[in-house]
N, C-alpha and C positions, 0 to 999 in steps of 0.2 A: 314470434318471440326471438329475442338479439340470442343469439349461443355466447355464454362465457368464454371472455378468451383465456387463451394456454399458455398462463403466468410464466411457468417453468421454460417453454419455450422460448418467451418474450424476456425474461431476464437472460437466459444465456445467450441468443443472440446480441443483444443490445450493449451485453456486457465484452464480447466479442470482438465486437463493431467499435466500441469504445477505446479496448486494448489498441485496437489495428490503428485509429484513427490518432491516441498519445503517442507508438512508437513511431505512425508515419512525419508526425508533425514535430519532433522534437528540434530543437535552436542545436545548430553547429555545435555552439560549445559547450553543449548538454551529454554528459558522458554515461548517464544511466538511466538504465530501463525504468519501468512503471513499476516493477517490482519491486526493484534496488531500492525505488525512491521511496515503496512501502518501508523496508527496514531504515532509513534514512529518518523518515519519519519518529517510528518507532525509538529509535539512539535520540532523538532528539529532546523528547519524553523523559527517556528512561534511558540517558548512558550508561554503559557500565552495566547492560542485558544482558541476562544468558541468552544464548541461539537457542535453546527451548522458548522461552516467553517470547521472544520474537515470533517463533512458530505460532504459540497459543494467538497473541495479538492478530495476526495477519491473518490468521485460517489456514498454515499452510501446514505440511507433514515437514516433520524434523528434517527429511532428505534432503527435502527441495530448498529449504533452507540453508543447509548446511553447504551446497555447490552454491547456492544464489552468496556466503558468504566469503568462500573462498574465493571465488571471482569478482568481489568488492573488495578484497584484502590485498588482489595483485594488482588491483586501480590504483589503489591505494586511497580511497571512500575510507573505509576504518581499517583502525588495528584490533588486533586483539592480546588480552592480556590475562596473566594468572589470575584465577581466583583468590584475593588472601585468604576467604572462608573457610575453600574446598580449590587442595592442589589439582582434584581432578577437572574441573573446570575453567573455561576461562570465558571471560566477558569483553564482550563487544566497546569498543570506545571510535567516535567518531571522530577523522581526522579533520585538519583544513580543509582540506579538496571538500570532506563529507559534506562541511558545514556550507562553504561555497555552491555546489552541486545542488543542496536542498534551499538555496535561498533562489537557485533557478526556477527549482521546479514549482514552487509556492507560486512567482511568479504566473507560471503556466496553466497551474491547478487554478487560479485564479480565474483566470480569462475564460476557462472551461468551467468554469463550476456557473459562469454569468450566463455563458451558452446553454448549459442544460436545463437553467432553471427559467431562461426568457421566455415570456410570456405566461407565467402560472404565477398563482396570486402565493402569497404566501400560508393562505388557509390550506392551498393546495397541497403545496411544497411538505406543508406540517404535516398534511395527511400521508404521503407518499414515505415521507421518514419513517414515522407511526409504521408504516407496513414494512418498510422492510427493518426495521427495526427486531417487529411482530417475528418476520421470517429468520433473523439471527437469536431469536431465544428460542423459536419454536425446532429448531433442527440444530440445538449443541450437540456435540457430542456427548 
């Protein structure tokens, strides 16, 4: 009888492997990370974001967020600006460079996205989503 493989395993390496393999292969004139390009993302959506929903959206902890935004800010990727709502907050706005920078990366996510999926049927594909889908509602916070 096959042993079940060790999901946990296999998503964190792959996922790993994956980082290593977008930040080794970025274009010259590609000036941010995998991450950046999560929040790039994100502003695209939803200009005008608190850095909390950016956190919530991506998965990440407010920290990690908050250096990944200050070092987009001195890219100059986005500005940030007062809340009108709430003077204690302010909201993410994407600049030119952001917009430029994220119409790279789509570019690239592209070509990777044909690469991960070549050779699986799209029954496949639907099933693999289905699970990790499964896996982001079964372990919210």
């Amino acid at each position: 009888m096959r042993q079940k493989p060790f999901f946990i395993f296999l998503l964190n390496s792959s996922q790993r492997r994956l980082q290593r393999w977008i930040e080794s292969h970025r274009k010259p004139d590609f000036q941010v990370s995998a991450a950046q390009a999560g929040v790039l993302f994100v502003l695209e959506k939803q200009d005008g974001a608190l850095a909390g929903d950016i956190a919530q959206t991506l998965d990440l902890v407010p920290s990690a967020v908050s250096g990944l935004i200050d070092r987009m800010q001195r890219q100059q990727l986005l500005e940030r600006k007062k809340c009108p709502e709430d003077g204690r907050a302010t909201r993410l706005w994407l600049t030119p460079l952001g917009r430029d920078q994220l119409t790279l990366f789509k570019a690239q996510l592209m070509a990777l996205n044909l690469r991960l999926t070549q050779g699986f049927t799209s029954d496949e594909l639907a099933i693999v989503e289905r699970w990790l889908h499964h896996i982001r509602q079964e372990f919210q916070d």
